[in-house]
SELO-821396 format. One line per field, with one value per residue (C-alpha): residue number from 1; residue in three letters; x, y, z. Coordinates in nm, 2 decimals. Layout:
seq: c(NUM:...) $
type: c(Ala:...) $
x: c(X:...) $
y: c(Y:...) $
z: c(Z:...) $
This chain:
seq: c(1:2:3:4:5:6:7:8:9:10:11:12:13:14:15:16:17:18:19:20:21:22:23:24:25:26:27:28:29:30:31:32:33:34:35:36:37:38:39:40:41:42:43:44:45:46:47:48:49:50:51:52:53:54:55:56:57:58:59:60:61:62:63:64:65:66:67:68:69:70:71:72:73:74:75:76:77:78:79:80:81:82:83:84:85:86:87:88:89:90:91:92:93:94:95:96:97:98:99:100:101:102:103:104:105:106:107:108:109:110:111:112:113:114:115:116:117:118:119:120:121:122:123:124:125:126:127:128:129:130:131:132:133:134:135:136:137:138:139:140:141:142:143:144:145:146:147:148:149:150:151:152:153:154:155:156:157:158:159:160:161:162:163:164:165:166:167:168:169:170:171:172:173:174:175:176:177:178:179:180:181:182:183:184:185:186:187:188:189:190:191:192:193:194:195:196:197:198:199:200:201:202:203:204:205:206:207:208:209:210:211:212:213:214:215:216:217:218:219:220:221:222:223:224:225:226:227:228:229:230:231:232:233:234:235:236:237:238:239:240:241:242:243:244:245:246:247:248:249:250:251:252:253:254:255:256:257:258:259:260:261:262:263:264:265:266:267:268:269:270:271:272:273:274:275:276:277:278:279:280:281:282:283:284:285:286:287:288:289:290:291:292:293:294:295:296:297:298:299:300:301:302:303:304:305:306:307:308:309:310:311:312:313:314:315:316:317:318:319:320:321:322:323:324:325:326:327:328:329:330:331:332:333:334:335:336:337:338:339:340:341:342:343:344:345:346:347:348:349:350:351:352:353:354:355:356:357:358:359:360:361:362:363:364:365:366:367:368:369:370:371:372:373:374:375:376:377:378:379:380:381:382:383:384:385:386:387:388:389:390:391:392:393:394:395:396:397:398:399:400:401:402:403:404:405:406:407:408:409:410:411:412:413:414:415:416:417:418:419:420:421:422) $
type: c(Unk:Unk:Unk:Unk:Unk:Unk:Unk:Unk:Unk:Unk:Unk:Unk:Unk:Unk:Unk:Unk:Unk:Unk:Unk:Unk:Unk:Unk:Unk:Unk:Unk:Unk:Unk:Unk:Unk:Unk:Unk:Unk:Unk:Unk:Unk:Unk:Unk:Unk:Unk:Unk:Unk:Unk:Unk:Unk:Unk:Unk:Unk:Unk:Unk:Unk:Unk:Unk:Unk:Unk:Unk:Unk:Unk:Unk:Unk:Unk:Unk:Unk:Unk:Unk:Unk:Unk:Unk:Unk:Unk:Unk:Unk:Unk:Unk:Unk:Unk:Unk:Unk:Unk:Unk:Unk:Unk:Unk:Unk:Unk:Unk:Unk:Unk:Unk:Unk:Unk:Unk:Unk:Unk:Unk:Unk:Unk:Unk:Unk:Unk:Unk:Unk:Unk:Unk:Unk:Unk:Unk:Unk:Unk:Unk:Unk:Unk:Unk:Unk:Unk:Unk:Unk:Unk:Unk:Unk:Unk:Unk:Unk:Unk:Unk:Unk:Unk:Unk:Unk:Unk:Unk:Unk:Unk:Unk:Unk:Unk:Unk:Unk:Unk:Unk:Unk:Unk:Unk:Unk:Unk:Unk:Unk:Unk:Unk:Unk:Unk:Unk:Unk:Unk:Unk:Unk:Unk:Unk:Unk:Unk:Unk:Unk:Unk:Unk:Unk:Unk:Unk:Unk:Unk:Unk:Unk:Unk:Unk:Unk:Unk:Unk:Unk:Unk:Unk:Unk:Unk:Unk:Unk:Unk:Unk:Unk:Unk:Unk:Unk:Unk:Unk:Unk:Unk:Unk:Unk:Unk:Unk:Unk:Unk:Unk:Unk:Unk:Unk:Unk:Unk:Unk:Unk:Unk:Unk:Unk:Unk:Unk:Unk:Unk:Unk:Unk:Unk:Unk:Unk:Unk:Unk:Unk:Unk:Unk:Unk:Unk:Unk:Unk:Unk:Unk:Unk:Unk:Unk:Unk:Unk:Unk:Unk:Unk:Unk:Unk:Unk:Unk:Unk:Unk:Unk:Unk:Unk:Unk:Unk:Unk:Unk:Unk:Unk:Unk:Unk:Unk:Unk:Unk:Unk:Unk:Unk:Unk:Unk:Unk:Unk:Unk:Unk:Unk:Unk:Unk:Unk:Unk:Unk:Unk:Unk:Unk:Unk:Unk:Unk:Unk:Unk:Unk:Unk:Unk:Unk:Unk:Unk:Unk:Unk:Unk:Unk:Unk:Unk:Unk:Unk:Unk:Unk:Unk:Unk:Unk:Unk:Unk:Unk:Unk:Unk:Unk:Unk:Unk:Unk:Unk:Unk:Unk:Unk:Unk:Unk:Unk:Unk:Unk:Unk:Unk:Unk:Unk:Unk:Unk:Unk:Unk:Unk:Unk:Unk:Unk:Unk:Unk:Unk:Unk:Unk:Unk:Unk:Unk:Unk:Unk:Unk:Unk:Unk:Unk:Unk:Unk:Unk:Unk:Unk:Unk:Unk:Unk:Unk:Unk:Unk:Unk:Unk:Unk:Unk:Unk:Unk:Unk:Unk:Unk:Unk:Unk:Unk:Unk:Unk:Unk:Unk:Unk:Unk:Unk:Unk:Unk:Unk:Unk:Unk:Unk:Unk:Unk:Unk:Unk:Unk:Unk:Unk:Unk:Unk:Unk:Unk:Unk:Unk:Unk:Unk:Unk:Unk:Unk:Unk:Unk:Unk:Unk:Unk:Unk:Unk:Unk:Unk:Unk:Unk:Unk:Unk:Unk:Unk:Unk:Unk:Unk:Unk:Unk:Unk:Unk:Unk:Unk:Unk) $
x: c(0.40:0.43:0.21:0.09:-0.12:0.21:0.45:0.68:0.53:0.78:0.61:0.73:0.59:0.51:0.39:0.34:0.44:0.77:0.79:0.67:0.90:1.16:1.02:0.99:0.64:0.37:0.23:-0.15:-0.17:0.02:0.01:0.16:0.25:0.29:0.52:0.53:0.14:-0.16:-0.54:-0.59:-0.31:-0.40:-0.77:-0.66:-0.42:-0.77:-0.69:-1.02:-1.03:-1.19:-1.00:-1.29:-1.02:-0.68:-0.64:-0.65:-0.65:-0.73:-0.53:-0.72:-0.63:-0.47:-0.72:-0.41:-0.45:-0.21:-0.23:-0.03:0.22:0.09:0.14:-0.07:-0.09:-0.33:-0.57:-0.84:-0.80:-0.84:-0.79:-1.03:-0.88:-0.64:-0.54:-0.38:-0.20:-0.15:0.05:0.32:0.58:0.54:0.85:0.88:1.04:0.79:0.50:0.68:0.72:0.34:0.36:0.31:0.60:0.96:0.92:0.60:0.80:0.98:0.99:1.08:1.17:1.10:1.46:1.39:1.60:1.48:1.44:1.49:1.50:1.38:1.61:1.33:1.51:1.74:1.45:1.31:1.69:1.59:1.24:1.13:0.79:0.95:0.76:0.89:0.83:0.66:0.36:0.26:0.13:-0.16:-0.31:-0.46:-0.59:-0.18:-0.21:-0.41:-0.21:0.14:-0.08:-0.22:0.12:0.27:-0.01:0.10:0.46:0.50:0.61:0.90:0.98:0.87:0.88:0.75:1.03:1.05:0.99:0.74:0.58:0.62:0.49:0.15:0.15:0.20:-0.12:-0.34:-0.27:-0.35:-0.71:-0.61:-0.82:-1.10:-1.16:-1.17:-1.48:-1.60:-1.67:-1.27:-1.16:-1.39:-1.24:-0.86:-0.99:-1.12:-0.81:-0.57:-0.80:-0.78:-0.38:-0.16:-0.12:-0.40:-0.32:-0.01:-0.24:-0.45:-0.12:0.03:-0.31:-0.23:0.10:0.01:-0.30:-0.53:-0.72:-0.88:-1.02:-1.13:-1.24:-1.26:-1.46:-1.15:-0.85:-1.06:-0.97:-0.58:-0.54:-0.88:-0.79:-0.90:-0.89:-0.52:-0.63:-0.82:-0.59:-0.26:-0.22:-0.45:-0.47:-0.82:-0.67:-0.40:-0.62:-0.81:-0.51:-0.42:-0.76:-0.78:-0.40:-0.55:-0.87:-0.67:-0.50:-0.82:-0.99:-0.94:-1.32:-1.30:-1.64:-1.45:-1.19:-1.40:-1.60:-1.29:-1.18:-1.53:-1.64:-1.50:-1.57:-1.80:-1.55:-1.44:-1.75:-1.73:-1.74:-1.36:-1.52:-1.60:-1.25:-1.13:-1.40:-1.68:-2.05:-2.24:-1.99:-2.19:-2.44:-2.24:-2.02:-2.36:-2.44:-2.04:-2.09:-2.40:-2.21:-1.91:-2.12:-2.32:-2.05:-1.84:-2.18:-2.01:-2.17:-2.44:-2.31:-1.98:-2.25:-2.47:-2.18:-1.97:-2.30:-2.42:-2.02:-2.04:-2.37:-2.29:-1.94:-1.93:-2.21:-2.01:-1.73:-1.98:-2.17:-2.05:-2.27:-2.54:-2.85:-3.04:-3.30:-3.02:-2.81:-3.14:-3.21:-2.87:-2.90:-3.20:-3.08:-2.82:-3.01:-2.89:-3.17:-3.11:-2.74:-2.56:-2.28:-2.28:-2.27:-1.92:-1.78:-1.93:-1.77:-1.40:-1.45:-1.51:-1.22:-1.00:-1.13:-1.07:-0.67:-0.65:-0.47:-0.08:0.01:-0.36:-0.24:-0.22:-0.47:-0.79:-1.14:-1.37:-1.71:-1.65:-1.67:-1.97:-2.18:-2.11:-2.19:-2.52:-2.55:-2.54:-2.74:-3.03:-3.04:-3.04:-3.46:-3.68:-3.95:-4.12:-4.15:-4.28:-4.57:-4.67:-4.71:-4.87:-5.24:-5.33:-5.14:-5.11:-4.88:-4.66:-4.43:-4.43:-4.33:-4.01:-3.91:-3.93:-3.73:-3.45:-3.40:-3.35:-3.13:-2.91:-2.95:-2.83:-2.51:-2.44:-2.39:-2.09:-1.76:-1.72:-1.41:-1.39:-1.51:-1.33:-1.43:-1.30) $
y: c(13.13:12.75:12.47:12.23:12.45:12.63:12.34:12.34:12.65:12.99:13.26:13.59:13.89:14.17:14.57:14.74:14.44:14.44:14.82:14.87:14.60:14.78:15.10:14.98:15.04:14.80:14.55:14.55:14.27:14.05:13.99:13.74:13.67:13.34:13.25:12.91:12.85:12.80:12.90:12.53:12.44:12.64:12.55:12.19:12.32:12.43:12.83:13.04:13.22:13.56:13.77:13.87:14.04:13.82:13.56:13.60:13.37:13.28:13.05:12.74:12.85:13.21:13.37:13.60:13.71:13.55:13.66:13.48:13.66:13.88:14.15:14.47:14.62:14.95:14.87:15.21:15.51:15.55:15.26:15.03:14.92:14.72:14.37:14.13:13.84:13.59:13.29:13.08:13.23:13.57:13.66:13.82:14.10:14.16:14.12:14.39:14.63:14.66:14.85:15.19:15.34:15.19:15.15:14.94:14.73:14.51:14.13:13.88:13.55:13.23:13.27:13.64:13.81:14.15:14.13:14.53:14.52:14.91:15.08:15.06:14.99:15.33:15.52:15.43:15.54:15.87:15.92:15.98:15.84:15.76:15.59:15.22:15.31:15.51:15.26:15.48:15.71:15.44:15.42:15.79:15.61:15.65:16.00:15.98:15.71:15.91:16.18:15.95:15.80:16.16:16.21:15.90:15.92:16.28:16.23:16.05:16.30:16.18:16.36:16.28:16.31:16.57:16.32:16.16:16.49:16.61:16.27:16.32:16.68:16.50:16.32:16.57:16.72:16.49:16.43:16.10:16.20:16.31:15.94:15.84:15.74:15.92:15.64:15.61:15.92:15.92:15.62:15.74:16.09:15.90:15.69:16.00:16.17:15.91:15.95:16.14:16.46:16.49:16.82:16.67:16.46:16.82:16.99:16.71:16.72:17.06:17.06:16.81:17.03:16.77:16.93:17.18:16.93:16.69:16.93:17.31:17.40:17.33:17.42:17.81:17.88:17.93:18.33:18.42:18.61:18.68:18.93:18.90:19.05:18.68:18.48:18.52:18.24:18.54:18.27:18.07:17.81:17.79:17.82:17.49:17.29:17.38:17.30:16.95:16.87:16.99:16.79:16.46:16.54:16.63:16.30:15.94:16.00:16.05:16.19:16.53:16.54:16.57:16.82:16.99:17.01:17.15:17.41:17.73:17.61:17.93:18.15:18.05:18.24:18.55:18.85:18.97:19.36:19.20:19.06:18.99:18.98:18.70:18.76:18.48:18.22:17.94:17.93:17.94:17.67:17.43:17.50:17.38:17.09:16.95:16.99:16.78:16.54:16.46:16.45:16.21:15.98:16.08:15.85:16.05:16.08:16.25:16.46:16.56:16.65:16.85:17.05:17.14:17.22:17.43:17.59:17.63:17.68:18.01:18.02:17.81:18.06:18.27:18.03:18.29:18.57:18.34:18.36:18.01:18.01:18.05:17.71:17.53:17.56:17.49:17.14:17.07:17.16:16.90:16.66:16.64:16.46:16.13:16.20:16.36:16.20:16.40:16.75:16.63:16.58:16.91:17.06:16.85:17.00:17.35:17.37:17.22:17.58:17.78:17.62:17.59:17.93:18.05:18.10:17.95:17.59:17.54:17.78:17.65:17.69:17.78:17.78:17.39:17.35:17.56:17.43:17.08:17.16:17.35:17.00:16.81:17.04:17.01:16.65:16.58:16.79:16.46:16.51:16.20:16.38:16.74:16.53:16.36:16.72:16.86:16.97:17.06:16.74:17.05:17.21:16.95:17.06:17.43:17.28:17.10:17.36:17.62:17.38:17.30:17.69:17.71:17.40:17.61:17.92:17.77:17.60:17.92:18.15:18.01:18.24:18.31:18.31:18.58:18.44:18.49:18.44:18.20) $
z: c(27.16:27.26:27.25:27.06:26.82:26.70:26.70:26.39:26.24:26.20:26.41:26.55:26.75:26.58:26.59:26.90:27.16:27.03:27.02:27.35:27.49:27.37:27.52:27.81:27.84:27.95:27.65:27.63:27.35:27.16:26.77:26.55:26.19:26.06:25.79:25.50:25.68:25.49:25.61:25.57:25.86:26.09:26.09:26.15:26.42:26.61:26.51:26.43:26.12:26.21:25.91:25.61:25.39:25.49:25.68:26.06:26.31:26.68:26.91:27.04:27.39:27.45:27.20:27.05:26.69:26.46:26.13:25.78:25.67:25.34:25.10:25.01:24.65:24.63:24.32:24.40:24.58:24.97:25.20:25.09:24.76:24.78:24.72:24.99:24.93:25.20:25.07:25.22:24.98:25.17:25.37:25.72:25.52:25.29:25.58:25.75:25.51:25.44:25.78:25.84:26.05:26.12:26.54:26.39:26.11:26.40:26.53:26.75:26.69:26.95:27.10:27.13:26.83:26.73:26.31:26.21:25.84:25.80:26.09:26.38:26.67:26.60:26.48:26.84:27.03:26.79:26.89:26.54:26.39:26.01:25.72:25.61:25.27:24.99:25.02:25.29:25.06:24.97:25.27:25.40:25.74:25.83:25.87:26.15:26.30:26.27:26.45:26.72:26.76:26.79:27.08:27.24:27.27:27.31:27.65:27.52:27.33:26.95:26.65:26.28:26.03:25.81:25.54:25.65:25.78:25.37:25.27:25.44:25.30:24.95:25.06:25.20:24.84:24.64:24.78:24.98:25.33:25.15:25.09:25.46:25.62:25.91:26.17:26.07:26.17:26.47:26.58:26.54:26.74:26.99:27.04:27.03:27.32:27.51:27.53:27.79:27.51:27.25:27.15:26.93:26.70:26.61:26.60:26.33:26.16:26.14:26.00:25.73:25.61:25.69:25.98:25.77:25.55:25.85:26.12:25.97:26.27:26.51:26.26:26.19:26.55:26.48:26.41:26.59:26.88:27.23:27.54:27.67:28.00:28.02:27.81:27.82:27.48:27.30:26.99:27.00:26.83:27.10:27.42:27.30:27.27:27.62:27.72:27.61:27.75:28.05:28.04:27.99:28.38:28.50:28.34:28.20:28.02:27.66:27.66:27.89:27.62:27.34:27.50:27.62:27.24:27.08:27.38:27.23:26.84:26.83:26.81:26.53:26.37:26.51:26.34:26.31:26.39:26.73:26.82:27.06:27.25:27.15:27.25:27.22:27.12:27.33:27.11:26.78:26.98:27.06:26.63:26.57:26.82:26.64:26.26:26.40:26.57:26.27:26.02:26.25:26.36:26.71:27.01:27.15:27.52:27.34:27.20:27.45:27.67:27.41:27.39:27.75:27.77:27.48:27.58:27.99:28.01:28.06:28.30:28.50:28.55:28.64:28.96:29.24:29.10:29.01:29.16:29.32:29.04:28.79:28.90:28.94:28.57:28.49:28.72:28.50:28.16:28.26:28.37:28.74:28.89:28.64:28.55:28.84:28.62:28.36:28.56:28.76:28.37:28.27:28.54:28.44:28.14:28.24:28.52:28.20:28.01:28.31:28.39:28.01:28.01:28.04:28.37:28.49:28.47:28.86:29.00:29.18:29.06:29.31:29.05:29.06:29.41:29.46:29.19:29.32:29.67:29.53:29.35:29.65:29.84:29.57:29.53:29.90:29.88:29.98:29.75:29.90:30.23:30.06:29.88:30.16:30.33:30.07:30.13:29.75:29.47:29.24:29.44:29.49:29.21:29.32:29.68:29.54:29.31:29.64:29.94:29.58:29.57:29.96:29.94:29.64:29.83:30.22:30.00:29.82:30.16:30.22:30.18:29.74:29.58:29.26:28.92:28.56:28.18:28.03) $
């Protein structure tokens, strides 16, 4: 916080550097408020401004945010109207009570005092994920933050208050996430699969009554059940939340996660005289993918993985019975031959299905292994060499298809584990 550039003025860390700090967990970045300054001083300091709707600022040098300390009043509904007010008269306090949770509403001073005025510090000894203050009501983005934080610290064994968990109910009621933008949500969804236990941000989405109103496809699948004899969970709902959990060991990618989360969506729409068995639930899953995807303006390589994942998953499970022509089209519906990538997450997310099971959760999938050797088998056919040998151009394509299925068929003959459903 030194130099020249902040000379004389009263800054302190706040948020998630000093939380983390205190948690003993790495700091990814640092961000400051700025107290008695105007937008006028710190432009002449060399700061800048980069804040539309409040003043935010960029060091000269280090390139940290610092923002002016400011005050929020809620003038419309969702989390667009409201009025800030960023003036030197704004306190520390008051600046930190615009916050959303307590472990948030901390700071640090120069000499390194922690200011608590809202009971962080023991909230964070208590492992609880508490509101500052009835404010939080106004702002229905904090929902799926209290979620996302829920997903992040689980490991440290967080909970959401009981008020604050009957605050966002009080929310959900009144209408407040129906105002929230989907490239919003997407972007809090995206943040929450990218930490060590998604499955707790669904699970408080849940328990709020939110999910049904953000993601109806994935909230339907609580209650729907399945063959026990295959999955021991039974509850749809249930087996999903186990498969995503166990795509984020499997995977850093976000893209496996999602895909992980919307492969058994389908089931949601089967008919309840079929239970609990569900024919055809890839393609009612690939139909599910799409709606999600379009509602959420979801990144298209999220999209196009969720639905070969959807769509193949269970054909996966089934590579040892397969035959060569069988894998072959599957390499192409993926894409193999210009995305090998995409097949190795296909397959992440489809050994996440399989071990995404109680009592499967350390058991080996042999269908992987097979259709990546089968992979590397087909991808190693020179093409260049069978067109040069070709007598007749025409048959060229004939040619590769042929020396691909031998490849498939020469990696297949080696010793086959059994295959399950997932």
């Amino acid at each position: 916080m030194s130099g020249a550039a902040t000379d004389g003025l009263q800054i302190y860390l706040v948020g998630g550097a000093v939380r983390d700090r205190l948690l003993c967990l790495p700091v990814d970045e640092s961000d400051y408020v700025v107290v008695g300054a105007t937008p006028d001083e710190m432009r002449r300091r060399g700061f800048t401004q980069v804040g539309k709707d409040f003043p935010v600022f960029l060091h000269p040098d280090t390139k940290d945010e610092y923002a002016l300390a400011r005050t929020e009043r809620k003038r419309a509904p969702g989390y667009h109207g409201f009025d800030v007010y960023a003036a030197p008269e704004v306190t520390l306090e008051q600046d930190l009570a615009r916050r959303d949770l307590t472990i948030n509403a901390l700071a640090e001073d120069w000499d390194g005092r922690i200011i608590d005025p809202f009971g962080g510090v023991a909230d964070l000894k208590a492992r609880v994920l508490r509101h500052v203050s009835p404010a939080f009501a106004e702002d229905p983005v904090r929902i799926l933050r209290v979620a996302r934080f829920a997903a992040r610290f689980a490991e440290l064994g967080f909970r959401v208050a009981d008020e604050t968990m009957a605050l966002m109910r009080d929310m959900v009621a009144a209408g407040e996430v129906d105002a929230l933008v989907p490239e919003r949500v997407w972007l809090e969804m995206a943040k929450a699969l990218s930490e060590s236990r998604p499955s707790l941000f669904f699970r408080v989405l849940r328990e709020c009554g939110a999910l049904v109103r953000l993601l109806a496809e994935l909230d339907a699948l609580w209650g729907v059940p399945q063959p026990a004899s295959w999955h021991p969970e039974i509850d749809a709902g249930e087996h999903v939340m186990l498969v995503v959990d166990t795509a984020a060991k499997l995977s850093d990618a976000v893209e496996v996660r999602f895909a992980a989360l919307c492969h058994d969506l389908g089931k949601a729409a089967t008919p309840p005289a079929q239970w609990p068995r569900h024919p055809g639930h890839e393609a009612r899953s690939v139909e599910a993918v799409a709606q999600v995807c379009a509602r959420f303006r979801v990144p298209k390589r999220f999209c196009e993985l969720a639905r070969l994942t959807a769509r193949y998953h269970g054909l996966v499970h089934r590579a040892t019975e397969l035959r060569p022509a069988t894998l072959l089209e599957l390499f192409e519906a993926v894409d193999l031959f210009r995305r090998p990538r995409r097949l190795e997450q296909m397959l992440l997310a489809c050994e996440a299905d399989y071990r995404g099971r109680s009592g499967f959760e350390e058991r080996a999938y042999p269908q992987g292994e097979l259709v990546r050797r089968c992979a590397r088998a087909v991808r190693q056919v020179n093409e260049r060499a069978i067109a040069a040998a070709a007598q007749e151009p025409r048959r060229i394509p004939d040619d590769i298809r042929r020396a691909r299925l031998r490849a498939i068929a020469s990696a297949c003959r080696r010793p086959r584990a059994g295959s399950e459903e997932s």
